[in-house]
C-alpha positions in Angstrom: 20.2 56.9 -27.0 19.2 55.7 -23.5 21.0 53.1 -21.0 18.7 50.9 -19.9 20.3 49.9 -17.1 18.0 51.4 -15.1 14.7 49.7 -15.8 16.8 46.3 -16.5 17.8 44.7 -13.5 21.0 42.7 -13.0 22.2 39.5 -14.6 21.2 36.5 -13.1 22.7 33.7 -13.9 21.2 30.5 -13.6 21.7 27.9 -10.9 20.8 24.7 -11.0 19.1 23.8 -14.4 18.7 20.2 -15.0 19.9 18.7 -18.3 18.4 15.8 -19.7 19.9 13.9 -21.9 22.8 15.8 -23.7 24.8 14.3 -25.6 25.6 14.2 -29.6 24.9 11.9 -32.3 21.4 11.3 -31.2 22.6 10.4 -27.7 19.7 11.0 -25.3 20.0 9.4 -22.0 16.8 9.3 -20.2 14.9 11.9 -21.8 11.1 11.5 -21.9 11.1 13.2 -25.2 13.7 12.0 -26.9 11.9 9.9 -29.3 11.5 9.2 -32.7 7.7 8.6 -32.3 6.0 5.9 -33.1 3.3 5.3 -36.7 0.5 8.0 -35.6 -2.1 6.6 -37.8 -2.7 9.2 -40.1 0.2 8.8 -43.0 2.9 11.1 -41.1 5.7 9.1 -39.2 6.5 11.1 -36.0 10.1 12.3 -36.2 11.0 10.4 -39.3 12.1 12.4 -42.4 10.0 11.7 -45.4 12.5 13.8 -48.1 15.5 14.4 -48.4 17.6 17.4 -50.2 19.2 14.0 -52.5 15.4 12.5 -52.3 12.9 12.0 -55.3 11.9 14.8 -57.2 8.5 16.0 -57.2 6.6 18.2 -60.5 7.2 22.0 -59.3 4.1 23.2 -57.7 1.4 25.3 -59.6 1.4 28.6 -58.8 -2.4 29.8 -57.7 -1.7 33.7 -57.7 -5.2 34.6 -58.2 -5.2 37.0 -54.9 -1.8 37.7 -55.8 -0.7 41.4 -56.4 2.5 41.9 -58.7 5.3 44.0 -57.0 7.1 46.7 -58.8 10.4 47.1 -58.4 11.5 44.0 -57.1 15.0 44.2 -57.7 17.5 42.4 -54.6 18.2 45.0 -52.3 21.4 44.0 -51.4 24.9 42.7 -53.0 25.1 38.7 -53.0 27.3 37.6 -50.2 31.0 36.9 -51.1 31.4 33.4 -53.4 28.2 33.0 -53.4 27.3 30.3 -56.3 24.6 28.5 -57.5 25.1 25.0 -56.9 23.4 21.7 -56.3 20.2 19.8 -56.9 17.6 22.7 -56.8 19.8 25.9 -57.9 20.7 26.2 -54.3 23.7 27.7 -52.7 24.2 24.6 -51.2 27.7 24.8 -50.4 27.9 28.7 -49.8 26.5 31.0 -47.6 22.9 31.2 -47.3 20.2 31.0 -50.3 19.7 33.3 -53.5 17.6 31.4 -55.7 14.3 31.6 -54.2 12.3 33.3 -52.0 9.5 32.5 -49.9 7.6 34.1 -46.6 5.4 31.0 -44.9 2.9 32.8 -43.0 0.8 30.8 -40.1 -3.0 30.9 -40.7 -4.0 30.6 -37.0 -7.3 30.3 -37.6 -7.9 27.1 -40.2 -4.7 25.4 -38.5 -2.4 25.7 -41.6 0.8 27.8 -43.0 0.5 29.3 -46.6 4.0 29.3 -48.8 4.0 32.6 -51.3 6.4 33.2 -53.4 8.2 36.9 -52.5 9.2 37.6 -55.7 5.8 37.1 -57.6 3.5 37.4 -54.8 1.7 33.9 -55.6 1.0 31.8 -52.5 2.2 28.1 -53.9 1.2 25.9 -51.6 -0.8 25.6 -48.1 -0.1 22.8 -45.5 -2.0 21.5 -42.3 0.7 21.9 -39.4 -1.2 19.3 -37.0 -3.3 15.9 -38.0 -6.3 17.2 -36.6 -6.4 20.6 -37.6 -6.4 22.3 -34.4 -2.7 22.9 -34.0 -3.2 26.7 -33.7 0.1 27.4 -35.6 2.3 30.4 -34.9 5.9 31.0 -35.1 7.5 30.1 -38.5 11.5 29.4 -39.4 12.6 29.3 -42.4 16.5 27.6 -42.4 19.6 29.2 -43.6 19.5 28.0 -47.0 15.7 28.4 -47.6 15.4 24.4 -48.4 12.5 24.2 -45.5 10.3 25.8 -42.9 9.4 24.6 -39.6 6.1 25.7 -38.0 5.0 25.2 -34.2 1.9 24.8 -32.8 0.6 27.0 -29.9 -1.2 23.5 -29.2 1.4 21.9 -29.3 3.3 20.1 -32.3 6.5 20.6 -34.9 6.1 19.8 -38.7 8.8 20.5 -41.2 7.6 21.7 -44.7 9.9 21.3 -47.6 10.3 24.6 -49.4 10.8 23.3 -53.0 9.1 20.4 -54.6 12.7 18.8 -55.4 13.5 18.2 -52.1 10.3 16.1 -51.5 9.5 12.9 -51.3 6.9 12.9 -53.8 5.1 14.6 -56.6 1.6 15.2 -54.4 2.2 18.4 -52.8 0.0 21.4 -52.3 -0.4 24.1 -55.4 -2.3 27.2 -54.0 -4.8 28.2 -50.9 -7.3 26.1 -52.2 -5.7 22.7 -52.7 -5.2 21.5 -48.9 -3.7 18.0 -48.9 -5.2 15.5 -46.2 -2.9 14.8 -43.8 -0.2 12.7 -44.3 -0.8 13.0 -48.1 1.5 15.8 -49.0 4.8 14.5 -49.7 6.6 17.8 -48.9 5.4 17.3 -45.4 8.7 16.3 -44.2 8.2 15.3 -40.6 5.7 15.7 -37.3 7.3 15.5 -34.1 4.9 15.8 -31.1 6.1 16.8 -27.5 3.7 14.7 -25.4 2.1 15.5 -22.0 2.8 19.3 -23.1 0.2 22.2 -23.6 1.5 24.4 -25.2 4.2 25.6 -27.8 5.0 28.7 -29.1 9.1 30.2 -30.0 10.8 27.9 -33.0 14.2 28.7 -34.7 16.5 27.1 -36.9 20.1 27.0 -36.1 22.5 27.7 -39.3 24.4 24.5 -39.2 27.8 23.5 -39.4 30.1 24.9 -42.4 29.4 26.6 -45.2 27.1 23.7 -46.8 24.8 24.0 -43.6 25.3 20.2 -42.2 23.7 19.5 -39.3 21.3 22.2 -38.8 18.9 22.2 -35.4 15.9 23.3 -34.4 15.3 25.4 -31.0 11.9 24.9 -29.3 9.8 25.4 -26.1 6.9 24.0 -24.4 5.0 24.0 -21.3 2.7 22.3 -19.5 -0.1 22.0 -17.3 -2.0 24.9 -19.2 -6.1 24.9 -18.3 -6.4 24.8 -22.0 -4.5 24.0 -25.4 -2.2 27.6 -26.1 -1.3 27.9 -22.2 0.2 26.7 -19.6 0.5 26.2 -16.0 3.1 25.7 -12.7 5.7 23.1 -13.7 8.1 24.3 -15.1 9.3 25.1 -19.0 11.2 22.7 -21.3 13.6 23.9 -24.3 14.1 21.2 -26.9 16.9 21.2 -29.5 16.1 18.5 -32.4 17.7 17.3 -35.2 16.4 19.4 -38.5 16.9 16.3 -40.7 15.0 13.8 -38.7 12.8 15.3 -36.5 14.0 13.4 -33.2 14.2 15.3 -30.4 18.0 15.3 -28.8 18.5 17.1 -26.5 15.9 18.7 -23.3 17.0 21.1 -20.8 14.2 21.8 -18.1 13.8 25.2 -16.4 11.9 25.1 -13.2 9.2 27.4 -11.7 11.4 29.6 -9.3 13.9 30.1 -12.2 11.7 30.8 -15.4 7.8 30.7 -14.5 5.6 29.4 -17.6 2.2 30.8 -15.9 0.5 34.3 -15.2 -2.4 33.1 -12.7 -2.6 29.4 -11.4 -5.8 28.1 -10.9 -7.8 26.1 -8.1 -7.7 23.1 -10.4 -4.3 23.7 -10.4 -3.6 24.5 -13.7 -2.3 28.0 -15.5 -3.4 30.0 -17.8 0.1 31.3 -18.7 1.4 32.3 -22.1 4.8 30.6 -21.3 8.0 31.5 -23.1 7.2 33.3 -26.2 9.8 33.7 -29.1 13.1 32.2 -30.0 15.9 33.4 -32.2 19.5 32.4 -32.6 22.9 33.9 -33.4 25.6 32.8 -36.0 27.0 30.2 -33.3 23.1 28.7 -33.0 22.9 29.9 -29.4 19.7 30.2 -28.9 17.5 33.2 -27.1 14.6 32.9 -25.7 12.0 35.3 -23.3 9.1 34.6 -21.7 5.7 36.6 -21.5 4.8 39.2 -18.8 7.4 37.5 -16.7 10.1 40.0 -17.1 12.5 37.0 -18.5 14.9 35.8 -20.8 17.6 32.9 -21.6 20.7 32.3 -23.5 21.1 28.6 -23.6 24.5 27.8 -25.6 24.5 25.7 -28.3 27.9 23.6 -27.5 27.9 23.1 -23.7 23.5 23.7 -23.4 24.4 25.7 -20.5 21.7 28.2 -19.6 21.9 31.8 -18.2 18.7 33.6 -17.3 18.8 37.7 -17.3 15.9 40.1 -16.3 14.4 41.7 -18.9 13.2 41.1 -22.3 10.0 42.2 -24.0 7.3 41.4 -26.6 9.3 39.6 -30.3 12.6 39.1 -30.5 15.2 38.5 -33.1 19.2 38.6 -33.0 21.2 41.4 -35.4 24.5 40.5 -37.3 26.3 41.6 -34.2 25.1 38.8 -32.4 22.8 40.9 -30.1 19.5 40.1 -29.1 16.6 42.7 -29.4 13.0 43.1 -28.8 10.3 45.1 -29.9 10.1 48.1 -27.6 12.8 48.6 -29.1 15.8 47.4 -27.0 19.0 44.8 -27.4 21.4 43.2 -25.1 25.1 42.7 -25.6 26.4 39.5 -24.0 29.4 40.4 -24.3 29.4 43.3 -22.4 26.2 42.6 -20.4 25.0 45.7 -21.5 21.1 47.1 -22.3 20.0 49.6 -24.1 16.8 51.0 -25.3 15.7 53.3 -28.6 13.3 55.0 -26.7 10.1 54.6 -28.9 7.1 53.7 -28.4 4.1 51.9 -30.1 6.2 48.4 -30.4 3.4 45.8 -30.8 5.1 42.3 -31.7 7.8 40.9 -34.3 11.4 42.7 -35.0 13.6 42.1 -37.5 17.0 43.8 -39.1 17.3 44.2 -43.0 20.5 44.0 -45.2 20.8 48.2 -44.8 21.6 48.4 -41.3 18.6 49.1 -39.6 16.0 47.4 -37.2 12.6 47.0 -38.2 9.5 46.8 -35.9 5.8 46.4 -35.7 4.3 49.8 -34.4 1.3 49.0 -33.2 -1.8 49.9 -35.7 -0.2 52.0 -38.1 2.6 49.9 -39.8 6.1 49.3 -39.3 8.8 51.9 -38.2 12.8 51.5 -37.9 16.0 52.4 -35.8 19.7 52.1 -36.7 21.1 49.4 -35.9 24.1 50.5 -34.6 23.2 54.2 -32.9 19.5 53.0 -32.3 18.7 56.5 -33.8 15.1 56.4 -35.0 14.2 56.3 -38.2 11.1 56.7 -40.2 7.5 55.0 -39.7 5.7 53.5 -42.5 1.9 53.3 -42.4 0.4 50.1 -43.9 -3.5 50.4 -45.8 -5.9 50.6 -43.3 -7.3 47.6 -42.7 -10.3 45.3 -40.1 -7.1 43.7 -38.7 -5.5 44.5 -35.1 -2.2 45.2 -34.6 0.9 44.4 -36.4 2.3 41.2 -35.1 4.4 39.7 -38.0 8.0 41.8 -39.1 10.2 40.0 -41.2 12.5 40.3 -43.9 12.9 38.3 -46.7 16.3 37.4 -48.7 16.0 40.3 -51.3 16.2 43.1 -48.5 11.8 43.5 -48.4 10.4 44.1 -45.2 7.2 42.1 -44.7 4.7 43.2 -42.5 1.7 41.0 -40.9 -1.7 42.4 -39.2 -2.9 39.8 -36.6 -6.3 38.2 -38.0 -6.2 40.1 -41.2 -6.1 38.4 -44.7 -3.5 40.5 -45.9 0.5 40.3 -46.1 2.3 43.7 -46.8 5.5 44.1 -48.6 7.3 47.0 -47.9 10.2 48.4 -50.5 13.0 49.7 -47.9 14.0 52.6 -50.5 11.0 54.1 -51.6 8.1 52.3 -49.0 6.2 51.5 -51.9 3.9 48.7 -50.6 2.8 46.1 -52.7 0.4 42.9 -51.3 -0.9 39.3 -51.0 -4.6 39.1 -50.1 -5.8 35.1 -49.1 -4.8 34.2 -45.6 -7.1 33.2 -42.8 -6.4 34.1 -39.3 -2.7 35.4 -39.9 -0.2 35.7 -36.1 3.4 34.9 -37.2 6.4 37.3 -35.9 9.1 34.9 -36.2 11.8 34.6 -38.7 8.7 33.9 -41.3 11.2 34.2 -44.4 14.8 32.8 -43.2 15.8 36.4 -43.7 17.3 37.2 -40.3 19.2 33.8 -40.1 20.4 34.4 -43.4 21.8 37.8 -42.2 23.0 37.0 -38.9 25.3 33.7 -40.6 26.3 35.5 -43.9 27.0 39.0 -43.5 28.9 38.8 -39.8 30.1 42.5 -38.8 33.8 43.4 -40.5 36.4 43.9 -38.6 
């Protein structure tokens, strides 16, 4: 194992951040974007639920599974978290810790501006959503929430949209049934809600927080955007704004901005004077919902706390990010930080190429470049073994996740394929239909599942 002291330079608090508008309740002083929206015209209310978990139930979706590939042994590859029961409305564990009833991985087609819902357990893709009105939203990170009742999907061009995960929850019957049965928008009624984040450029790092208790009340949403960018995706000098907003409504409550000297959004400025930065590129959150957040290429990252939205910005970072059941972030590269002891460390490996994620065995998963996933222990940050994916015409491996039964899911950037990778044996089984795949976020609600239900004994 190597200390990582040395390439990681001191902690650096931050001095200085403005707040706007924090309050509770909705409370939102003089916030430009806290807003419920107004009508936009096209059949979605900005920032105004449409479902609800006690809401009208819909007729389940049709599964399409025609470029679906059955898995093998698809047995959970974990023990059920302690009281765990089915309860409530849809089967859920609504009252207990996480979700065990169903699965699903929503993966963001970049290309066609829409996110694709498969089913992890049958490999059937049951429904596919527009993420923006126009189409051109770009869509990237995914996050599933804590007890699998909905995703959340950003934009790189900006834009929120909640997605119900289970027809019961929606507001309506008309929903999505496969790849090939994209609803208009505004016409899907398990579209919850669209929030837009005006004046801004670009969006990327999305994650839900678990809530309060063990029936999830009150769950959040963590999110960043910049401005200022010389087009949609990037953004330039200005400054960088995180966003917490209410999961069930969609209004935006609380906004803490970080300014140019303290977090820079942009790599190059130009004589227009805008940037063509990448901004702050992936969130992630621990069992208390602070949220962790790093920029790209600017050797940055943030812990803003959930109760007093107090921000702290260290040096260091790196390319995906996730938080383990220890409460420590990591990134692909592979390194972690402990904030309690305002330590690094580092695995010394190479070939890390985009999303990390830890499964329900104790180890750390990461996209290695080309050639397919690989892992270290969580705890020694021993490395482990590397699995090669099918070759394939896509680039690298961006997307690592893993989903509720213990599978590690893998995602090439631009490819049609999703990978499914058995942990024991690294038998790989598949889902061939998407369209312009990039999504390395918490894609299948796995690692906030993991980080709130199985906390580290003693």
């Amino acid at each position: 194992m190597l200390t990582a002291a040395h390439w990681f330079a001191a902690v650096t608090p931050v001095i200085g951040v403005t707040l706007l508008g924090i309050g509770c309740g909705g409370a939102r002083g003089d916030n430009p974007f806290a807003s419920a929206g107004g009508g936009s015209g096209d059949g979605i209310t900005e920032g105004v639920e449409h479902g609800s978990d006690a809401g009208p139930a819909g007729s389940a979706s049709a599964a399409e599974g025609a470029d679906g590939t059955a898995a093998g042994d698809d047995d959970p590859k974990f023990d059920t978290p302690d009281g765990a029961t089915a309860g409530g409305e849809g089967g859920s564990s609504d009252c207990e810790c996480g979700n065990i009833e169903w699965s699903y991985v929503f993966i963001a087609n970049s290309q066609e501006g829409t996110v694709s819902k498969i089913n992890t357990r049958t490999m059937e893709e049951e429904g596919r959503y527009l993420t923006r009105a126009d189409g051109n939203g770009s869509p990237s990170r995914t996050s599933v929430s804590v007890d699998g009742k909905a995703v959340v999907v950003a934009n790189r061009n900006v834009g929120l949209v909640k997605i119900w995960a289970r027809s019961e929850f929606c507001a309506g019957a008309s929903t999505s049934s496969g790849k090939n049965d994209v609803k208009a928008w505004g016409t899907d009624d398990c579209v919850a809600w669209s929030t837009d984040f005006p004046d801004m450029t670009m969006q990327r790092p999305v994650a839900w927080t678990p809530g309060q208790g063990p029936c999830h009340l009150d769950q959040k949403i963590w999110t960043v955007t910049g401005t200022n960018g010389q087009s949609p995706g990037n953004c330039g000098p200005g400054g960088v704004w995180i966003h917490r907003v209410d999961g069930e409504t969609g209004v935006i409550e609380d906004t803490i901005k970080l300014e140019d000297d303290e977090f820079p959004c942009t790599l190059a400025v130009l004589p227009d004077g805008t940037g063509i930065g990448l901004g702050i590129y992936g969130g992630a959150v621990d069992a208390d919902g602070n949220f962790y957040t790093h920029g790209f290429d600017n050797g940055k990252f943030a812990r803003v706390d959930f109760d007093s939205l107090a921000v702290e910005i260290f040096s260091g970072g790196g390319y995906g990010i996730t938080v383990d059941t220890s409460g420590r972030p990591w990134w692909n590269g592979v390194s972690r930080f402990d904030y309690t002891t305002m330590t690094f460390e580092n695995a010394g490996v190479s070939g890390g190429s985009g999303g990390i994620a830890e499964d329900l065995q104790g180890r750390m998963w990461y996209a290695n470049s080309s050639k397919g996933i690989g892992w270290v222990d969580v705890e020694t940050m021993t490395p482990g073994d590397t699995v090669a994916l099918p070759a394939g015409p896509g680039w690298t491996v961006k997307g690592v996740s893993v989903d509720i039964d213990g599978f590690i899911w893998a995602i090439r950037q631009d490819e049609t394929v999703a990978y499914k990778v058995d942990p024991d044996t690294y038998a790989i089984t598949s889902y061939n239909g998407l369209n312009g795949p990039y999504t390395y976020s918490d894609m299948t609600g796995g690692a906030i599942a993991n980080v709130t239900c199985n906390p580290p004994e003693g």
